[in-house]
N, C-alpha and C positions, 0 to 999 in steps of 0.2 A: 669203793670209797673208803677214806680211813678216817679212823675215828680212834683218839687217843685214848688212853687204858683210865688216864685219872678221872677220882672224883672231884667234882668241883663245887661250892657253894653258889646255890641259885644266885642269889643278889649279887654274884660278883659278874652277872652277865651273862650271854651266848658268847665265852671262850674256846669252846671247847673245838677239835681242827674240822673242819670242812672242806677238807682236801675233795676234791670230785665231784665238789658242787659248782653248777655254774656259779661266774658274776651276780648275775641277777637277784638270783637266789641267795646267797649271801647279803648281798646287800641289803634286799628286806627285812632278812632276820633284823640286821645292826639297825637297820631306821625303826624297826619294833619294838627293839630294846630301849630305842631313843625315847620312841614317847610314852610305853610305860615309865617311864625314869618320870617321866616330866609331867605323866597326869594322877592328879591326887588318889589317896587311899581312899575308900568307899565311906562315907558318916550317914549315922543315925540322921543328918539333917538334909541329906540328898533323899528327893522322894523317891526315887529308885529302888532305894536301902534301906524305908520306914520300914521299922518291926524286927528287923535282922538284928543277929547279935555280934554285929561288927569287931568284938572283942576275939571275935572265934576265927577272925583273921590274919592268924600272923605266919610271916615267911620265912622268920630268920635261919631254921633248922633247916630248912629243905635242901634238900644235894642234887644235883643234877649229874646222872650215871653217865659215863661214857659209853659204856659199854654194857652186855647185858651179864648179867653173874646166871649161874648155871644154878637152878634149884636144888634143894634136897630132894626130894621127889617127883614123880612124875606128876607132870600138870593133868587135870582132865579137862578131855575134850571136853563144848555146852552137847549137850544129849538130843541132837537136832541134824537130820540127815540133810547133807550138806551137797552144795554141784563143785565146790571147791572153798578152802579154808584155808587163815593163817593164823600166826599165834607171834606176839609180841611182848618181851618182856622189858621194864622200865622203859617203852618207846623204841628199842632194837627188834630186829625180825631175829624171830626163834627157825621160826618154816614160814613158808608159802608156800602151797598146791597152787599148780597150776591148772588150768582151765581142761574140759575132755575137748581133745580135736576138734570136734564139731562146733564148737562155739567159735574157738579161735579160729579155724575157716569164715566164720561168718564178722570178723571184725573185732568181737567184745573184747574188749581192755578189762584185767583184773593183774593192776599191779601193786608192787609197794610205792609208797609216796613217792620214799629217795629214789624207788626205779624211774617210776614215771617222769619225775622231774628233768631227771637227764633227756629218758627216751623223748617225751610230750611236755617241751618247754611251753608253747601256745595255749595246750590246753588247762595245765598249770595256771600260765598268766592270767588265762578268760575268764578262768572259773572257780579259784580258789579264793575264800574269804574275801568275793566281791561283795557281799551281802551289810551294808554298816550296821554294826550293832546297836541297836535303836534303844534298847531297856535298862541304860546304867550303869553297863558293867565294859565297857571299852578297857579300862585299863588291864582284863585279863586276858581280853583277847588279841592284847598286843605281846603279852606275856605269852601268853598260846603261839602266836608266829615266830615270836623271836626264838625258842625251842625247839620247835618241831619239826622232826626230822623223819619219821616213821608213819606211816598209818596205812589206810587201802584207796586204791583209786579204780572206778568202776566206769567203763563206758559200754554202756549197749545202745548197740546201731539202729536205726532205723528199721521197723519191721521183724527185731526180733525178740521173741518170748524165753526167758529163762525158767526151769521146770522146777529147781528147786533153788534153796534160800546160796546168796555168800556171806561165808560167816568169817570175822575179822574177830578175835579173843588176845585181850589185853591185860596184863598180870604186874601191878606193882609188887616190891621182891626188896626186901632190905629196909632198915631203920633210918626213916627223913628221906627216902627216894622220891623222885616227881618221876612223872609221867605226861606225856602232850597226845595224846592222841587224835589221830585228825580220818575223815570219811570222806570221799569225794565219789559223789554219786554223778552222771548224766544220762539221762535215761532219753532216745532220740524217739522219733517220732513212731506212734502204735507200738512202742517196745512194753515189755511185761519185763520186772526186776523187784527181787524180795531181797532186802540186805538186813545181817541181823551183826550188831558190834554189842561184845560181851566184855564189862570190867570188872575184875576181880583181883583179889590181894593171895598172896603165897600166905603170909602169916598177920598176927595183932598189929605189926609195928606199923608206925604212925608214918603218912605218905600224905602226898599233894598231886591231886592229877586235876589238871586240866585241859578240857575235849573238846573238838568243835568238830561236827558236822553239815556237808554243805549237800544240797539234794534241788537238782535242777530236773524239773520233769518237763519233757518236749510235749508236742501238738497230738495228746489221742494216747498219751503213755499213764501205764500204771504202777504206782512205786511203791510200792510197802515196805518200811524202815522200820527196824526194833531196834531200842537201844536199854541192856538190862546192867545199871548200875547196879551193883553189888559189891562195890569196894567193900574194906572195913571200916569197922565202925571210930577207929582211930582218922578216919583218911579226911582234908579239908578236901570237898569234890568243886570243881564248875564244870558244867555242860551246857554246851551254848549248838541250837542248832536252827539252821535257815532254810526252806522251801521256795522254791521259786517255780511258780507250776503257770504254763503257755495254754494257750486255747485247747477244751477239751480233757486238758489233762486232770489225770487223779492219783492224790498221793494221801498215802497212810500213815501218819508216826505214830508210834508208842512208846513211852517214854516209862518203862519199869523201874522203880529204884527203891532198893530196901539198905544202900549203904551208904559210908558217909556220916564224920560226926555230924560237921555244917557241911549242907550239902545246895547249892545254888542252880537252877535249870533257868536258860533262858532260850525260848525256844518265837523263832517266827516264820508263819505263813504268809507269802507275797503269789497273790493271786494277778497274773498280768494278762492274762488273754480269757476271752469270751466263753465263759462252760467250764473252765477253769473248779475243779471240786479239791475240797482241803477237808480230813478228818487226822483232827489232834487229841491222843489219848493219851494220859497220863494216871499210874497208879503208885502211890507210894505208900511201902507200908514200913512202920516207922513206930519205934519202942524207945524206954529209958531215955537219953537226954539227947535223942537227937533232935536234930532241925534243918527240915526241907525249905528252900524258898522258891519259887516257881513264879517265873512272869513269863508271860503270855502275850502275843501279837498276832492279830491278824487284819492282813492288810487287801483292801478289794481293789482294786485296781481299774477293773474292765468289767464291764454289765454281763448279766446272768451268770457271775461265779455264786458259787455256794461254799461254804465251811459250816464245822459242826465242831466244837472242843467239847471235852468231858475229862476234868480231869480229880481224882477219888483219893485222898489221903485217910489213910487209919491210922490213926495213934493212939500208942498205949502209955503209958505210965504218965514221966513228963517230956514227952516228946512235943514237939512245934511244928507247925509248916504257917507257909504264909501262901497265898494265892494274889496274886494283881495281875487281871487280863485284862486287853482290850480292844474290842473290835472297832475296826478303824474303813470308814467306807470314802470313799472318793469322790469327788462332782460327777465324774462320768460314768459311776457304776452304778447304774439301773439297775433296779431287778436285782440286786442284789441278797440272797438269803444266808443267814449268819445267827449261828448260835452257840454261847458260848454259857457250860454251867462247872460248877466246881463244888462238889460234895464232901462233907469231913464227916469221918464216924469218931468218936471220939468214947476207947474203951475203957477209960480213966479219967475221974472225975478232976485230975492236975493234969490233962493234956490241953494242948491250945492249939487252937488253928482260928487265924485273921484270912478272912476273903476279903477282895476288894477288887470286883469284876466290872469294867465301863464300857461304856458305847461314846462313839465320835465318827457324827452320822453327817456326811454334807451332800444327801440325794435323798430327796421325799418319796422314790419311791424302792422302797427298800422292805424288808420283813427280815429283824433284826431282835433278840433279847438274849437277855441274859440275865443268870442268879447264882445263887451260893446258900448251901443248907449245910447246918450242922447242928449234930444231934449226937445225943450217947444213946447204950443201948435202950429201948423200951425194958421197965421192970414185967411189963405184960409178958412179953417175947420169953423174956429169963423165966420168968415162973410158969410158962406154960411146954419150956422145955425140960425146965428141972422135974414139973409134975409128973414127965414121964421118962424119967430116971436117967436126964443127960446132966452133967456135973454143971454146975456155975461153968467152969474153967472150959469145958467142951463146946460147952452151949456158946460162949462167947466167938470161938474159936471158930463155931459151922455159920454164924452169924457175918463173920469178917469174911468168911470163903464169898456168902451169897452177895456182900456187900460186893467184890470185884466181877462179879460172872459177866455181870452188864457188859463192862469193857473188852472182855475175852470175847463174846460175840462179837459183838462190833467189827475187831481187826480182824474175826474172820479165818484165822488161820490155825485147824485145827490142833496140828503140831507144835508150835510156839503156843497155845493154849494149854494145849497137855503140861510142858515142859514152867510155862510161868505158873500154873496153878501148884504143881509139886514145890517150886520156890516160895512160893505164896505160905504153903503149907509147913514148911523146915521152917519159915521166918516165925 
């Protein structure tokens, strides 16, 4: 495929050449272009947007790379043993490993986007961003199509177990560069798959990345997705990601993110078939003037699905998050159990965090809540670690550790717990 050398300015469009792309594919980008152009900017008076600080979204600077620039140093790998791994810089493939013999015997697809596209137009069509963005934020995820050209695409077949994680590592790299990065999980029936997408920035300068992830789990499959934002703290972030999980199945997210000035997640579970299980974890830890926004969906579909969200913000100085979830139940989902809570520690008496967690219940027989607690540290807790000779500053510090553990059990995975707790720890 060819892809011309210049920089171009985002708002001047998807010009840049798509030589080797099909028709098809082309053509979506330009109708994405079309109707972000044509649907409005986000306001403080769209309740999507209540609380956000809408001024922390501007486009004008951003550039869109053609090509990927070669670092000053060597990138590191994330510290996570891997079955196979790639590494993408401003949205271009840096590498791709390819898969051990054995998997690829057995069917599994682990390609790049632009490979796949070519190779699995069908699978492309069925499965990419069929999901409608339900939480307010459409006009980026038309921004997101009209870009995107890079990301992973993951298909495991029917019947089979993958032993260890694929990891996909994303690197904005230059002053005003964007990034699109996109995940295409399908996980077939009784299959076992852990994917982990890692974002991170080369240096301070100021970037625009916008991600979507799509995660369709078959009849009896198990899917555990991590995704660790860690851009910089210069970077405007969106992350937008959708679950679609079929009778029996069970899917895991976690959604880590410690980067990002203004940084927006919008994340949803669509529960369609019978037994259907959702657990959505979210931790973000968050200092000086950032601000996280986090909306929530969860959708029941088909009787006796279950979900469980937990999602844990810490902030220090004057940092923000906002929380707006909402469990959404169907006429026909019986038996339906759902619970969705969202906790803020708050280590600075000028930190803010807004919850605003709902229920929209249309079947009486359901077992359904939800809450939101926030609190700063107890002075009990501080004085009764100071009394034996751990610092303010330490005691604060072992305190936010205990505040995440909860979540790291949860997902279950001892290694992505090792390695997010050490992040946990540097932040």
């Amino acid at each position: 495929m060819s892809i011309d050398s210049k920089v171009s300015r985002l708002l001047s469009g998807p010009s840049f050449d798509m030589t080797g792309y099909p028709e098809w594919w082309t053509a979506g980008s330009r109708e994405a272009w079309q109707k972000f152009e044509s649907l409005p900017m986000p306001s403080r008076k769209d309740e999507d947007w209540r609380f956000a600080s809408i001024r922390s979204i501007q486009l004008e600077d951003y550039q869109f790379m053609a090509s990927a620039p070669t670092p000053d140093a060597e990138l590191p790998e994330l510290e996570l043993d891997a079955l196979a791994r790639a590494c993408f810089i401003n949205g271009k493939t840096a590498s791709f490993a390819t898969l051990p013999e054995e998997y690829i015997a057995q069917g599994v697809i682990w390609k790049s986007l632009a490979q796949a596209v070519v190779d699995h137009p069908e699978l492309i069509q069925n499965y990419l961003m069929k999901h409608e963005q339900a939480q307010g934020d459409r006009k980026f995820a038309q921004l997101h199509r009209a870009f995107v050209q890079t990301g992973s695409v993951i298909v495991v077949p029917d019947n089979v177990q993958l032993d260890k994680p694929l990891i996909a590592e994303y690197w904005l790299d230059g002053e005003n560069a964007s990034v699109f990065p996109h995940t295409l999980i399908v996980a077939g029936k009784n299959s076992t798959v852990t994917v982990v997408d890692s974002f991170r920035s080369t240096s301070d300068a100021k970037g625009l990345a916008c991600a979507v992830n799509d995660v369709h789990v078959g009849e009896g499959a198990k899917v555990s997705y991590l995704c660790a934002q860690e851009w910089n703290e210069n970077t405007l972030s969106f992350q937008y990601g959708a679950t679609h999980t079929e009778k029996d199945g069970h899917v895991k997210s976690f959604h880590y993110n410690s980067g990002g000035g203004f940084s927006r997640l919008e994340t949803v579970s669509r529960s369609v078939g019978s037994g259907a299980r959702s657990e959505m974890m979210g931790l973000s830890m968050v200092h000086g003037r950032q601000e996280f926004d986090q909306r929530t969906l969860q959708l029941h579909e088909a009787p006796h699905t279950w979900s469980d969200l937990l999602f844990k913000n810490s902030l220090n100085h004057r940092a923000k998050s906002i929380f707006s979830g909402l469990i959404k139940v169907s006429p026909g989902a019986f038996q339906t159990d759902a619970y969705q809570t969202n906790r803020n520690l708050l280590l600075d008496p000028l930190a803010e965090a807004d919850s605003m967690p709902g229920l929209e219940i249309a079947n009486d027989d359901v077992k359904c809540s939800h809450g939101a607690t926030t609190s700063q540290i107890e002075e009990e807790s501080l004085f009764y670690m100071q009394a034996r000779g751990i610092s303010e500053a330490s005691a604060k510090h072992l305190i936010a550790i205990g505040f995440c553990a909860e979540l790291l059990e949860k997902f279950d995975n001892e290694a992505i717990s090792e390695l997010l707790i050490k992040r946990i720890e540097e932040k």
